[in-house]
PDB file of N, CA, C and O in Angstrom, chain B, residues numbered from 101:
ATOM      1  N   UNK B 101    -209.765  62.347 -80.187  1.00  0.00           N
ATOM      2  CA  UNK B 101    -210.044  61.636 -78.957  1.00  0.00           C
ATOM      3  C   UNK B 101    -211.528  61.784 -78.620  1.00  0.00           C
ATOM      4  O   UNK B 101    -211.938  62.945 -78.592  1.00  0.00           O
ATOM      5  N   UNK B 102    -212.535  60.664 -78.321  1.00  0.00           N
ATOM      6  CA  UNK B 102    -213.830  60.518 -77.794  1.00  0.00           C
ATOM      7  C   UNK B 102    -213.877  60.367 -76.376  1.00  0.00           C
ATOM      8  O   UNK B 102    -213.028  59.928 -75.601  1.00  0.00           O
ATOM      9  N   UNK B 103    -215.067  60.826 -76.171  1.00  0.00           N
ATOM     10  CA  UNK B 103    -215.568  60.106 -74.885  1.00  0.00           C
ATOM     11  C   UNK B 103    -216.546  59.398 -74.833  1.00  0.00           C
ATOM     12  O   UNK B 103    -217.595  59.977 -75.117  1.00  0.00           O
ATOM     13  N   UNK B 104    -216.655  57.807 -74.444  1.00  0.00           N
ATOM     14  CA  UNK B 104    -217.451  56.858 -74.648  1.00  0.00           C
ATOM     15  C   UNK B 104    -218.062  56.768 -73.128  1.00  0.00           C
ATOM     16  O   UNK B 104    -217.325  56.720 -72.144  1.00  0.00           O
ATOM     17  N   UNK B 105    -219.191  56.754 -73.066  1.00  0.00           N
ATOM     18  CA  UNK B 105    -219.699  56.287 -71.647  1.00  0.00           C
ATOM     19  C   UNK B 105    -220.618  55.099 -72.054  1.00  0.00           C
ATOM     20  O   UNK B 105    -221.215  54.817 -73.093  1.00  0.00           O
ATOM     21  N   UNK B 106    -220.469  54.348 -70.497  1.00  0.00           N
ATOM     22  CA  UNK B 106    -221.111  52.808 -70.705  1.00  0.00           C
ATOM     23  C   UNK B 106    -221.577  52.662 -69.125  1.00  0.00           C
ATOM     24  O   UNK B 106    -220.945  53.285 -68.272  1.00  0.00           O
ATOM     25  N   UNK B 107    -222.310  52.116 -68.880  1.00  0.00           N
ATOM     26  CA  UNK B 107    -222.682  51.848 -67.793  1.00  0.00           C
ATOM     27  C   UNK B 107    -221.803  50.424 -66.747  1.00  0.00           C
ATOM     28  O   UNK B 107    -221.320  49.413 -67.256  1.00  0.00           O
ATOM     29  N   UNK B 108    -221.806  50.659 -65.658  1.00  0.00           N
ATOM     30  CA  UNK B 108    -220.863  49.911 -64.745  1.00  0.00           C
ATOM     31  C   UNK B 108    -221.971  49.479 -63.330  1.00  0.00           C
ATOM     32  O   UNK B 108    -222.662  50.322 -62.758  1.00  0.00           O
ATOM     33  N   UNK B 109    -221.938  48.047 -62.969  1.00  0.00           N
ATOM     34  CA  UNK B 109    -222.343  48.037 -61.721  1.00  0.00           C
ATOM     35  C   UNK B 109    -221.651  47.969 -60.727  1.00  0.00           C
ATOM     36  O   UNK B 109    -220.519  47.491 -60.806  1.00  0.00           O
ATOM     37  N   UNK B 110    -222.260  48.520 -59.322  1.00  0.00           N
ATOM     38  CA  UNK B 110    -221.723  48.889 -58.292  1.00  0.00           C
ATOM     39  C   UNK B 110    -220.551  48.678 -57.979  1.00  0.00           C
ATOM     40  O   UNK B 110    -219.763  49.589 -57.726  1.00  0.00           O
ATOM     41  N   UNK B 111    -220.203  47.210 -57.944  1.00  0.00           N
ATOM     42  CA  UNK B 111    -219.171  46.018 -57.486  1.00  0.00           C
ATOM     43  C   UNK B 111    -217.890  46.354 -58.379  1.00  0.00           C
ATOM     44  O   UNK B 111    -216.699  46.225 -58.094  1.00  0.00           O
ATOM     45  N   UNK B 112    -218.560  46.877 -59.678  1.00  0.00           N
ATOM     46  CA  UNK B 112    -216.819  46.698 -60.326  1.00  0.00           C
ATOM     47  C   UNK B 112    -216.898  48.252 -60.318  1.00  0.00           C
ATOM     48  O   UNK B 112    -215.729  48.622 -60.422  1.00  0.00           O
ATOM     49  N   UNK B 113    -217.769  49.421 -60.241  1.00  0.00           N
ATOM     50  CA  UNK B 113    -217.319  50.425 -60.327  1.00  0.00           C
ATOM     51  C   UNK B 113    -216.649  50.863 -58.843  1.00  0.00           C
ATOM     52  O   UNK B 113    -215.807  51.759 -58.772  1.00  0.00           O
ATOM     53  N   UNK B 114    -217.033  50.269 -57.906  1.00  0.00           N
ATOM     54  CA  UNK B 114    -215.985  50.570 -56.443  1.00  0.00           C
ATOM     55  C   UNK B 114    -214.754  50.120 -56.432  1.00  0.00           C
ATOM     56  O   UNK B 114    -213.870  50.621 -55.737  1.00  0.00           O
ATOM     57  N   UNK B 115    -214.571  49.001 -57.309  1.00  0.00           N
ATOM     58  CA  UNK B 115    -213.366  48.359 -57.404  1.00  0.00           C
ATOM     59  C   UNK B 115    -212.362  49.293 -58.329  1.00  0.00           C
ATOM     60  O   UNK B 115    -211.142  49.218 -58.184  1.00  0.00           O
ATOM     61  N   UNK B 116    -212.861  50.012 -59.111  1.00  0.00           N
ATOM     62  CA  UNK B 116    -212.067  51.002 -60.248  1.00  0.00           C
ATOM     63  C   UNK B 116    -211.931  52.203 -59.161  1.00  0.00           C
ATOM     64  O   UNK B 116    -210.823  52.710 -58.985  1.00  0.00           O
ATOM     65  N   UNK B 117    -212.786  52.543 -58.613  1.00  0.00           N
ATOM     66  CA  UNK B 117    -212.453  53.699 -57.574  1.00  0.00           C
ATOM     67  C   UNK B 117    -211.357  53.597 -56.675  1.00  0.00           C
ATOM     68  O   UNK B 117    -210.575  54.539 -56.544  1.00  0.00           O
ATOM     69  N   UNK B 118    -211.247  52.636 -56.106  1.00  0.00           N
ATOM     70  CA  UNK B 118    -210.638  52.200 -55.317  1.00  0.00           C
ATOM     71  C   UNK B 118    -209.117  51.889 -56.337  1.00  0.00           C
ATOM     72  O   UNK B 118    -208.170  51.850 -55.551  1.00  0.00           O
ATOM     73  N   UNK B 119    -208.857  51.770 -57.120  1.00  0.00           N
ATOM     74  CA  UNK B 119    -207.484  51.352 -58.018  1.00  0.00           C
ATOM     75  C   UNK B 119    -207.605  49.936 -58.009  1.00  0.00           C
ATOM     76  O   UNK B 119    -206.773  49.506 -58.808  1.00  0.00           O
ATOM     77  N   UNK B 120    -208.167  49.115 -57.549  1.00  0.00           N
ATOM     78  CA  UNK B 120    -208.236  47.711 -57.764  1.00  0.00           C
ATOM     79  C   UNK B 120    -207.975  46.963 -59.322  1.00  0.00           C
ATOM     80  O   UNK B 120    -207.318  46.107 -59.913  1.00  0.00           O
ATOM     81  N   UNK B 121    -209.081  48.050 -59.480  1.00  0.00           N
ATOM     82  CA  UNK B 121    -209.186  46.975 -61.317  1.00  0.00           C
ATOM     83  C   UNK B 121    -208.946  48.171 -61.785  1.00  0.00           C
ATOM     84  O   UNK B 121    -209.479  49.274 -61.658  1.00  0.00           O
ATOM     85  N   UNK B 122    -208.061  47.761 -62.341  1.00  0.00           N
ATOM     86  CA  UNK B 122    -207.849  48.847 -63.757  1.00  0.00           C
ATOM     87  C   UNK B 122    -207.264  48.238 -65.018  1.00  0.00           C
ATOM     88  O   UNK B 122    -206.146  48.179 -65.531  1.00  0.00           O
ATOM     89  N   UNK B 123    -208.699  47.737 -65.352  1.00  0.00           N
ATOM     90  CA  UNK B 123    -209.073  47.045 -66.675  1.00  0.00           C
ATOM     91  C   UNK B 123    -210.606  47.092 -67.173  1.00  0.00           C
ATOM     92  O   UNK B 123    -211.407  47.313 -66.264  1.00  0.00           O
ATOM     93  N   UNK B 124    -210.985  46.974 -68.068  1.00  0.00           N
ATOM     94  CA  UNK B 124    -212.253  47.013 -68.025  1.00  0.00           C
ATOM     95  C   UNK B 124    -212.613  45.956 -69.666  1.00  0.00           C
ATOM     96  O   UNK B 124    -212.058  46.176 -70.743  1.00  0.00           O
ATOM     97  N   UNK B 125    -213.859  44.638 -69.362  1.00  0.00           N
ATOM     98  CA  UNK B 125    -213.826  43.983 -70.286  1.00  0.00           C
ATOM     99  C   UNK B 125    -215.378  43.799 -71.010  1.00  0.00           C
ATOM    100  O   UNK B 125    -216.442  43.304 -70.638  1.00  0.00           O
ATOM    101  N   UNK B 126    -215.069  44.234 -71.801  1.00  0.00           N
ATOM    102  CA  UNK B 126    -216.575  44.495 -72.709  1.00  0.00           C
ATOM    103  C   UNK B 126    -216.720  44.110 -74.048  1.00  0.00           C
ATOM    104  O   UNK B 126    -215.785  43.916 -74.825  1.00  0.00           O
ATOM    105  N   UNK B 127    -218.069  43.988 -74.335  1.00  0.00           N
ATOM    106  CA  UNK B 127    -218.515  42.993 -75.975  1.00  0.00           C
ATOM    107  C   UNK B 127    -217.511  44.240 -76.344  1.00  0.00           C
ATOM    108  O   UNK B 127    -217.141  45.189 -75.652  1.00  0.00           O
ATOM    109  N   UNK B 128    -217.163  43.816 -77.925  1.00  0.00           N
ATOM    110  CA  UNK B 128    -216.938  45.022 -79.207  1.00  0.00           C
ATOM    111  C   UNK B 128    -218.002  45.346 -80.085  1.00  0.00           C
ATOM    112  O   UNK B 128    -218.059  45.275 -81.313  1.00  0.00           O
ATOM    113  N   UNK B 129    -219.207  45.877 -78.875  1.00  0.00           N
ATOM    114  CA  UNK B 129    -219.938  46.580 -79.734  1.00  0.00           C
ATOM    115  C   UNK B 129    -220.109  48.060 -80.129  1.00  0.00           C
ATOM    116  O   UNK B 129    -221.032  48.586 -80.752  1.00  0.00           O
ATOM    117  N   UNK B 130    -218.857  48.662 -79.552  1.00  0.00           N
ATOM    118  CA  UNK B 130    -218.348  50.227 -80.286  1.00  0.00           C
ATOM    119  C   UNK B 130    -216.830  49.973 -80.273  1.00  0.00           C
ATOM    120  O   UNK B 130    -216.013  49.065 -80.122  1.00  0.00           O
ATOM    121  N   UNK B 131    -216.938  51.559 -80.567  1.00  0.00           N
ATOM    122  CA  UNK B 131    -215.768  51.437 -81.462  1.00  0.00           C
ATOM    123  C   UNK B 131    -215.195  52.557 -80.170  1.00  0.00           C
ATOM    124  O   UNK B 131    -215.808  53.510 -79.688  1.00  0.00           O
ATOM    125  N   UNK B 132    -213.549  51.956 -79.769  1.00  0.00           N
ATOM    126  CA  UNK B 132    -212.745  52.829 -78.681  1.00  0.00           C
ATOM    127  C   UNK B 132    -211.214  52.588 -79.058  1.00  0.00           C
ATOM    128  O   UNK B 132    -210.797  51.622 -79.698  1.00  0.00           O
ATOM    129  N   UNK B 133    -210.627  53.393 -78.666  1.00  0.00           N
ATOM    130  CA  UNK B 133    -209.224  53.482 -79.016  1.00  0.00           C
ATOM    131  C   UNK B 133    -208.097  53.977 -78.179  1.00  0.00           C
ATOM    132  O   UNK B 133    -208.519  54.559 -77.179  1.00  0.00           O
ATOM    133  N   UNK B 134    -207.221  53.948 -78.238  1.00  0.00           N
ATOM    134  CA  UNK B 134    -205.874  54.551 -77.144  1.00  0.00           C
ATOM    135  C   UNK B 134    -205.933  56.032 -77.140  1.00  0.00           C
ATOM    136  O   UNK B 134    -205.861  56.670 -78.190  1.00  0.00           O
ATOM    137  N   UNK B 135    -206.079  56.652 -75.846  1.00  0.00           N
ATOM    138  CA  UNK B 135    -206.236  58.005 -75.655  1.00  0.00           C
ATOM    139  C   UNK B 135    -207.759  58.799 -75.269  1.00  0.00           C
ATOM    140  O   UNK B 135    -208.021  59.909 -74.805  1.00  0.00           O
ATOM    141  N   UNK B 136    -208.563  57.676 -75.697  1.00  0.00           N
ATOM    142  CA  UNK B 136    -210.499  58.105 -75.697  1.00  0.00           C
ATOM    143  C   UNK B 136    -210.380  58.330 -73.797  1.00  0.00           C
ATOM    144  O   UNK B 136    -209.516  58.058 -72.964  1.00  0.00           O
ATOM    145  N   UNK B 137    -211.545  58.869 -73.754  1.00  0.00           N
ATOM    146  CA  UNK B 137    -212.001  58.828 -72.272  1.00  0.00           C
ATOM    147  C   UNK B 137    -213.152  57.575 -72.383  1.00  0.00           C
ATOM    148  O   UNK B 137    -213.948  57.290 -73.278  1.00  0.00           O
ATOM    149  N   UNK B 138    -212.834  56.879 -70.883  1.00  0.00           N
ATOM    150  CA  UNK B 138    -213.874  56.137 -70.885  1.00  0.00           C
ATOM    151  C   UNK B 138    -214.962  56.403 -69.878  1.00  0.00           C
ATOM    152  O   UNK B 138    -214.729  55.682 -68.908  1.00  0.00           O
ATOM    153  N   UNK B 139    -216.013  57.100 -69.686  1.00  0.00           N
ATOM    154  CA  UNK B 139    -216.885  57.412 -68.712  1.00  0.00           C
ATOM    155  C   UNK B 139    -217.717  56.492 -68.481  1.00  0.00           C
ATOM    156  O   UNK B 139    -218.515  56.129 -69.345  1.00  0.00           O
ATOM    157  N   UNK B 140    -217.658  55.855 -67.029  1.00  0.00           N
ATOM    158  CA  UNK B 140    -218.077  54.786 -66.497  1.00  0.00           C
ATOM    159  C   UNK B 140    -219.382  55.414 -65.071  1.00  0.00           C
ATOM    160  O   UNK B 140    -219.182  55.866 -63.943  1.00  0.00           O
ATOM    161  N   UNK B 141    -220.502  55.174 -65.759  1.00  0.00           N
ATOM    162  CA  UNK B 141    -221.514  55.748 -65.051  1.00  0.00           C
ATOM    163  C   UNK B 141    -222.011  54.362 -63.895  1.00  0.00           C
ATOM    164  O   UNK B 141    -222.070  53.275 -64.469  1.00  0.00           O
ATOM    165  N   UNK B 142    -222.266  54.346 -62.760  1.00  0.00           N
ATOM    166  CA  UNK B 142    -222.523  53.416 -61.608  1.00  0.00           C
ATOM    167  C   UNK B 142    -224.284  53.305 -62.336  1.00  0.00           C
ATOM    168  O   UNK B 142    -225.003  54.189 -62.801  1.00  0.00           O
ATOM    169  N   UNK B 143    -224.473  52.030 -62.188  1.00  0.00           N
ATOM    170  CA  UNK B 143    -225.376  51.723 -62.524  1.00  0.00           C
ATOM    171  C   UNK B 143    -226.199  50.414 -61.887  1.00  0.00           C
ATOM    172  O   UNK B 143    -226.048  49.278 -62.336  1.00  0.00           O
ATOM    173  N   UNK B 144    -226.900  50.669 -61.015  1.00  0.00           N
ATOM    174  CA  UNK B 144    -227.580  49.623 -60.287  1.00  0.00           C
ATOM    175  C   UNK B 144    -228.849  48.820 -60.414  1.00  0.00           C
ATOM    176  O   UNK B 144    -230.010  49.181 -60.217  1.00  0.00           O
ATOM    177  N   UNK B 145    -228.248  47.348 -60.883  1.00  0.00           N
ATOM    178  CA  UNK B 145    -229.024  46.350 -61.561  1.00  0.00           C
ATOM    179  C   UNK B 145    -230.547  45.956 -60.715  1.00  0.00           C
ATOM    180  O   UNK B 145    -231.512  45.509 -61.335  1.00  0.00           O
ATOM    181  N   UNK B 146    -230.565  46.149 -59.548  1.00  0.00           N
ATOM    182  CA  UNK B 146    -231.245  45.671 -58.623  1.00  0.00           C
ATOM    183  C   UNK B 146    -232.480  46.875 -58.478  1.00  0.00           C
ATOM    184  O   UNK B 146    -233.438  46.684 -57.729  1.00  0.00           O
ATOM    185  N   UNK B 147    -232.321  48.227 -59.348  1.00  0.00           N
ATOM    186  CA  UNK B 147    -233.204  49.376 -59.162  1.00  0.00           C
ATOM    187  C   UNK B 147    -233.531  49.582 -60.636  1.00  0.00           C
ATOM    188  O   UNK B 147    -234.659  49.915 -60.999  1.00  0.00           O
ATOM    189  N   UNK B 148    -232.413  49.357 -61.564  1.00  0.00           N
ATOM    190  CA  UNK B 148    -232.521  49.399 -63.020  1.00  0.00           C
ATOM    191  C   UNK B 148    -232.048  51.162 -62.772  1.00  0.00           C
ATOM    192  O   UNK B 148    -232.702  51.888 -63.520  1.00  0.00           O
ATOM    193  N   UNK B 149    -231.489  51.592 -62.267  1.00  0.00           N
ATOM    194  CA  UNK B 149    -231.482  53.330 -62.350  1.00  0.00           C
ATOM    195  C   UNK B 149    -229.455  53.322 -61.985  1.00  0.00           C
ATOM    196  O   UNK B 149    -228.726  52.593 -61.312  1.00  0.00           O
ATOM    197  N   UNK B 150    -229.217  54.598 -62.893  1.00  0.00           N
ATOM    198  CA  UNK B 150    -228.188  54.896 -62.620  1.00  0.00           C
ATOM    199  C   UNK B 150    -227.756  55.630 -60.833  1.00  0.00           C
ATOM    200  O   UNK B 150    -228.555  55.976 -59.963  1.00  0.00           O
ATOM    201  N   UNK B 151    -226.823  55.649 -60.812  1.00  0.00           N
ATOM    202  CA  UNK B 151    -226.814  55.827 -58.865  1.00  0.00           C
ATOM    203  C   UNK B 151    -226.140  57.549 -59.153  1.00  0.00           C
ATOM    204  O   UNK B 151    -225.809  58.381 -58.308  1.00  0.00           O
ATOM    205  N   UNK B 152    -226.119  57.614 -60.168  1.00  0.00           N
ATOM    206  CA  UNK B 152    -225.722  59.291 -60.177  1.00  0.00           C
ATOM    207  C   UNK B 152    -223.799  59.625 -59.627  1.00  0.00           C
ATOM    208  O   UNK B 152    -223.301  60.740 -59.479  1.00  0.00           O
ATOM    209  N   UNK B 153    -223.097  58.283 -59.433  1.00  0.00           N
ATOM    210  CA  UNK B 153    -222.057  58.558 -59.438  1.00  0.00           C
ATOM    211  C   UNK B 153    -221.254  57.770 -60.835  1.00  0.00           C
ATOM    212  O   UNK B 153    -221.496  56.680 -61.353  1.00  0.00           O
ATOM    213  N   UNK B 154    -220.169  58.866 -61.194  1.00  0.00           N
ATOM    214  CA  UNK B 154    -219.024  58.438 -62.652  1.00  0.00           C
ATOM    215  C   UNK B 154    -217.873  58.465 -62.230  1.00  0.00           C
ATOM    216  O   UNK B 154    -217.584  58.927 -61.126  1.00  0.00           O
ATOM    217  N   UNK B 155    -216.990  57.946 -63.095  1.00  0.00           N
ATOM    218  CA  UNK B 155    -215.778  58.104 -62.822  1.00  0.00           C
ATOM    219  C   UNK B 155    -215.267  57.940 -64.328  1.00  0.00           C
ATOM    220  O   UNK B 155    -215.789  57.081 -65.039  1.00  0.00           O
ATOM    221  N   UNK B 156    -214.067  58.906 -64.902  1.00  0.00           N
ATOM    222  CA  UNK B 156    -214.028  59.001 -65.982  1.00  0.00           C
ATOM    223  C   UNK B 156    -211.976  58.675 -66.154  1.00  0.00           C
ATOM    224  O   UNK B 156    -211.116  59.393 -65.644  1.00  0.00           O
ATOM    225  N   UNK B 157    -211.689  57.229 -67.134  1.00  0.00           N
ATOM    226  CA  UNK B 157    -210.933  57.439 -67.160  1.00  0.00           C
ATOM    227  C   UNK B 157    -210.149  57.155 -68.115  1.00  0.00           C
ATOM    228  O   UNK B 157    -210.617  56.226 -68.774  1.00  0.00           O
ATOM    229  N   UNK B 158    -208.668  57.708 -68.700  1.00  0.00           N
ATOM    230  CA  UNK B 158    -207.962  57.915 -69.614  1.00  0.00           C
ATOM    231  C   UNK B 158    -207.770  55.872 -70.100  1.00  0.00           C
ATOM    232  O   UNK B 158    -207.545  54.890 -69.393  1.00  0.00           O
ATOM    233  N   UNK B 159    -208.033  56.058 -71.791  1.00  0.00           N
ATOM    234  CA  UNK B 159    -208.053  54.575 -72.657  1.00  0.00           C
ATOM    235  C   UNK B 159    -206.550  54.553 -72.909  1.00  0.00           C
ATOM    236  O   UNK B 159    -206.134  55.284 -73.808  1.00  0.00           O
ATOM    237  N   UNK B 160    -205.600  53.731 -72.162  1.00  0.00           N
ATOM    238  CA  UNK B 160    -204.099  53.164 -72.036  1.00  0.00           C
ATOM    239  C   UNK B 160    -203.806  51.861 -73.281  1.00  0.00           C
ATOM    240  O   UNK B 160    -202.922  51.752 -74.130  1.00  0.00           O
ATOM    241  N   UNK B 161    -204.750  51.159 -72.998  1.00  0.00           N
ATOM    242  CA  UNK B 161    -204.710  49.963 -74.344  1.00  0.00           C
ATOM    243  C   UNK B 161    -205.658  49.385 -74.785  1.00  0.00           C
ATOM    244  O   UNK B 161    -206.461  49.307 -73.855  1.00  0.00           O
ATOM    245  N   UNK B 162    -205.976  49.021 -75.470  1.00  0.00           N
ATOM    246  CA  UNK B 162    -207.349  48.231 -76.695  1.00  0.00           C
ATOM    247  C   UNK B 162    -206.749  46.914 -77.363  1.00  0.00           C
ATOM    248  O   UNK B 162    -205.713  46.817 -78.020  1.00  0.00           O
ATOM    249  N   UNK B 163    -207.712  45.880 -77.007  1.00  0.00           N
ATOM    250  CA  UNK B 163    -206.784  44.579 -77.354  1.00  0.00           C
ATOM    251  C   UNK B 163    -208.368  44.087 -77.682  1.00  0.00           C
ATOM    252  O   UNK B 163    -209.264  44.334 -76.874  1.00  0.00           O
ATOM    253  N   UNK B 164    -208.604  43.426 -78.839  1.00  0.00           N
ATOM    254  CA  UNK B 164    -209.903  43.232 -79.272  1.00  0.00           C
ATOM    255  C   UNK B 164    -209.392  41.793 -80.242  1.00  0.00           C
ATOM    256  O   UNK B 164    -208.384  41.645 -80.933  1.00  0.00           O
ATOM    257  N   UNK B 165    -210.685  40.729 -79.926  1.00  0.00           N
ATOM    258  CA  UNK B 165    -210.028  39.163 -79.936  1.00  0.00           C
ATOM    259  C   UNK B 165    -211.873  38.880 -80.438  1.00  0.00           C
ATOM    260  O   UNK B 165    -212.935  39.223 -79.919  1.00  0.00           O
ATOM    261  N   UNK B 166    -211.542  38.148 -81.597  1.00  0.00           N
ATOM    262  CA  UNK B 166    -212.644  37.331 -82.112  1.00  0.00           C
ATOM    263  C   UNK B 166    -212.709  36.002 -81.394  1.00  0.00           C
ATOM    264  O   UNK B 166    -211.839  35.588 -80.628  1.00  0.00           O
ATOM    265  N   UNK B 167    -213.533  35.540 -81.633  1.00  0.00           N
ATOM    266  CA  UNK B 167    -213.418  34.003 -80.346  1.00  0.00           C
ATOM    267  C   UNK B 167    -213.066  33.015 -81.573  1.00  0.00           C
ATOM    268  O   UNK B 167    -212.623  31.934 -81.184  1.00  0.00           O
ATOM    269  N   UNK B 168    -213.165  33.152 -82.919  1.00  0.00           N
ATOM    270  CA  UNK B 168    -212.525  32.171 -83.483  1.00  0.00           C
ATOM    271  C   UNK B 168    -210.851  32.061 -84.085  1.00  0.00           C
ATOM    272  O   UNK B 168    -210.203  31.176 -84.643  1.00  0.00           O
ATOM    273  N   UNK B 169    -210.558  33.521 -83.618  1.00  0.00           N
ATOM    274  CA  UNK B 169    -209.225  33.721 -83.666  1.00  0.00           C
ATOM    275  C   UNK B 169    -208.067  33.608 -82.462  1.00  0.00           C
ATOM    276  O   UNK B 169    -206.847  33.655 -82.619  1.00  0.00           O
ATOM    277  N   UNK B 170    -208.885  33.428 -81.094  1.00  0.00           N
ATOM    278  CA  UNK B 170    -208.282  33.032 -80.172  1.00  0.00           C
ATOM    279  C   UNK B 170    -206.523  32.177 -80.324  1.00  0.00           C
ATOM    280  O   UNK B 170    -206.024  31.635 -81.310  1.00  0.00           O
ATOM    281  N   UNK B 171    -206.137  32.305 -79.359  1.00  0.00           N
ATOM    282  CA  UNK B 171    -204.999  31.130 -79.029  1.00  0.00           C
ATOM    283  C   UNK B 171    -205.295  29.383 -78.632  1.00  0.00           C
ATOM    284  O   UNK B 171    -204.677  28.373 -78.967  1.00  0.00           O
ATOM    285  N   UNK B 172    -206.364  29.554 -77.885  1.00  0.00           N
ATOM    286  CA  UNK B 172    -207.134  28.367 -77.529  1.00  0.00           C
ATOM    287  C   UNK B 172    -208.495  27.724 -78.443  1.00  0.00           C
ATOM    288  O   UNK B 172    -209.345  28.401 -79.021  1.00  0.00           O
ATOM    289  N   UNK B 173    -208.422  26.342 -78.385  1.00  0.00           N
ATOM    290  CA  UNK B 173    -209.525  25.894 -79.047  1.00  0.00           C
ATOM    291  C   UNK B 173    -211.024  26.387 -78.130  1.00  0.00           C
ATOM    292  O   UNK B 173    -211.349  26.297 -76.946  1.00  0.00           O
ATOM    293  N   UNK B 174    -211.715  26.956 -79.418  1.00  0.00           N
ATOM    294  CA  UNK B 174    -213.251  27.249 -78.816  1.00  0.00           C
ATOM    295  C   UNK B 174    -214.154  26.445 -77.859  1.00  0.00           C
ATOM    296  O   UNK B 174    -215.174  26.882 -77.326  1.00  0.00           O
ATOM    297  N   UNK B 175    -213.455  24.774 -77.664  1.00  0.00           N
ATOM    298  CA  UNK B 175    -213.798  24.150 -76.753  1.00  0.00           C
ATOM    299  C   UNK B 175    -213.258  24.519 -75.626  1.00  0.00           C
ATOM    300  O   UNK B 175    -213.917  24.452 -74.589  1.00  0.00           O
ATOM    301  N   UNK B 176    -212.468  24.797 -75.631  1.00  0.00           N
ATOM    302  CA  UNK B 176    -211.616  25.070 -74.176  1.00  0.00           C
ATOM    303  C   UNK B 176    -212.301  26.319 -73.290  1.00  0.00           C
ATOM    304  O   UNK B 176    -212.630  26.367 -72.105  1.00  0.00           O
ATOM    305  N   UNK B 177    -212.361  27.122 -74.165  1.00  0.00           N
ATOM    306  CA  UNK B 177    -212.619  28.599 -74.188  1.00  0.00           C
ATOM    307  C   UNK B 177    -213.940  28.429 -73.165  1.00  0.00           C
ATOM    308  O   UNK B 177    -214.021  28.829 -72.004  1.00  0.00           O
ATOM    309  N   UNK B 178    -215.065  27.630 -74.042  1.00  0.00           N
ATOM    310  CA  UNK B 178    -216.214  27.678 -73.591  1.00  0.00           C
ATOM    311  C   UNK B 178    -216.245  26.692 -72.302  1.00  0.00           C
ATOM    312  O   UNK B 178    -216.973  27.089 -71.392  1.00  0.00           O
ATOM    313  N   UNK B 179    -215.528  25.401 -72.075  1.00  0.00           N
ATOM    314  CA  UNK B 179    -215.691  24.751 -70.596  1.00  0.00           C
ATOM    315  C   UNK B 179    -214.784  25.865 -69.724  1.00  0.00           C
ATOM    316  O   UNK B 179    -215.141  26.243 -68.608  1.00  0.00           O
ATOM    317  N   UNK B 180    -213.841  26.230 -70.236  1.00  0.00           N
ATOM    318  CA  UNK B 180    -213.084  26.938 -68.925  1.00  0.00           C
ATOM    319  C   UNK B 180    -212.741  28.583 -68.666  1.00  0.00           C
ATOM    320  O   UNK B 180    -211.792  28.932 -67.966  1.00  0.00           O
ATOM    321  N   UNK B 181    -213.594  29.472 -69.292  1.00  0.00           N
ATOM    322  CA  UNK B 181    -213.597  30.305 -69.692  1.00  0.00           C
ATOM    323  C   UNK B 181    -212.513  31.136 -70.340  1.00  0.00           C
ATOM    324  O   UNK B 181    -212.075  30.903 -71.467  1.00  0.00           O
ATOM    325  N   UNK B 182    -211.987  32.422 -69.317  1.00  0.00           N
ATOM    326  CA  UNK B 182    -211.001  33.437 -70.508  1.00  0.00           C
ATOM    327  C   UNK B 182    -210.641  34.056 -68.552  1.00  0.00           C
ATOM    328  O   UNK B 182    -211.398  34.326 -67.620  1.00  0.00           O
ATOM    329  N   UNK B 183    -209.386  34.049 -68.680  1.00  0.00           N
ATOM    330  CA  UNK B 183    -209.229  35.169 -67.413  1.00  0.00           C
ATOM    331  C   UNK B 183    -208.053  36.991 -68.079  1.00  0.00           C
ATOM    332  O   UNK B 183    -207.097  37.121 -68.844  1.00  0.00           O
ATOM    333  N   UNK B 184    -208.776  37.855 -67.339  1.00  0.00           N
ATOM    334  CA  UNK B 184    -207.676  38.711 -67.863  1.00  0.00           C
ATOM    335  C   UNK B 184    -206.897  38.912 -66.418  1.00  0.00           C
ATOM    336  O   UNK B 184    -207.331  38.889 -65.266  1.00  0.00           O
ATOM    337  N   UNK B 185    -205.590  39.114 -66.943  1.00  0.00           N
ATOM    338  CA  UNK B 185    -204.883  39.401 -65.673  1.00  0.00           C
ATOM    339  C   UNK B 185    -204.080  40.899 -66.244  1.00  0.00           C
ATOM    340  O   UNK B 185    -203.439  41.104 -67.275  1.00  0.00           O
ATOM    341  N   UNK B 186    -204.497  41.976 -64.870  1.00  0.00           N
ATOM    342  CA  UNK B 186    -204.140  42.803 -64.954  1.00  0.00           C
ATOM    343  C   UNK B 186    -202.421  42.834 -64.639  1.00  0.00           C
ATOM    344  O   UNK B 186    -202.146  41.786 -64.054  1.00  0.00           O
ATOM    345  N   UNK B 187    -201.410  43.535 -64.801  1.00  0.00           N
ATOM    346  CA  UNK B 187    -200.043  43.817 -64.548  1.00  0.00           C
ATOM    347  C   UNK B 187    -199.511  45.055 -63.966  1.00  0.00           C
ATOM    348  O   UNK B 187    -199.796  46.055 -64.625  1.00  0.00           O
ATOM    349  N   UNK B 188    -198.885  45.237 -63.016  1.00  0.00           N
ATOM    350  CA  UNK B 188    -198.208  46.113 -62.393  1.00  0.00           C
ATOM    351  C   UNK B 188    -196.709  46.156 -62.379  1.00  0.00           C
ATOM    352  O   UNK B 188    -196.122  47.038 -61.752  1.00  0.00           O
TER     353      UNK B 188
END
């Protein structure tokens, strides 16, 4: 098991604090897996500086999608984007 940290801005890291979102959607440019920690450092775009608060939390599922392997045609994709919907 790893611990990956990545940087988060304000808006979605209050929203993870808060239990709101509990999802998190990012390029696949590392490598993460079921069980990793994910350490999510607050990071504020508007100062370029981290805000010195984290929140660190347990990797539940990994679902990783090439855009030419999609379900939808790449036209679609690109006029209407991609939504994730979280489940409770």
């Amino acid at each position: 098991m790893s611990t990956i940290s990545k940087k988060i801005w304000p808006e979605y890291f209050n929203q993870i604090v808060s239990g709101k979102k509990k999802f998190e959607l990012r390029l696949n440019d590392f490598e993460i897996n079921e069980g990793d920690t994910l350490s999510l450092e607050e990071w504020d775009p508007k100062t370029s500086q981290y805000t010195g608060r984290k929140i660190e939390k347990k990797v539940t599922f990994v679902a990783k999608f090439k855009i030419d392997k999609l379900f939808w045609p790449q036209e679609e994709i690109i006029e209407k984007g991609i939504q994730i919907i979280s489940l409770e």
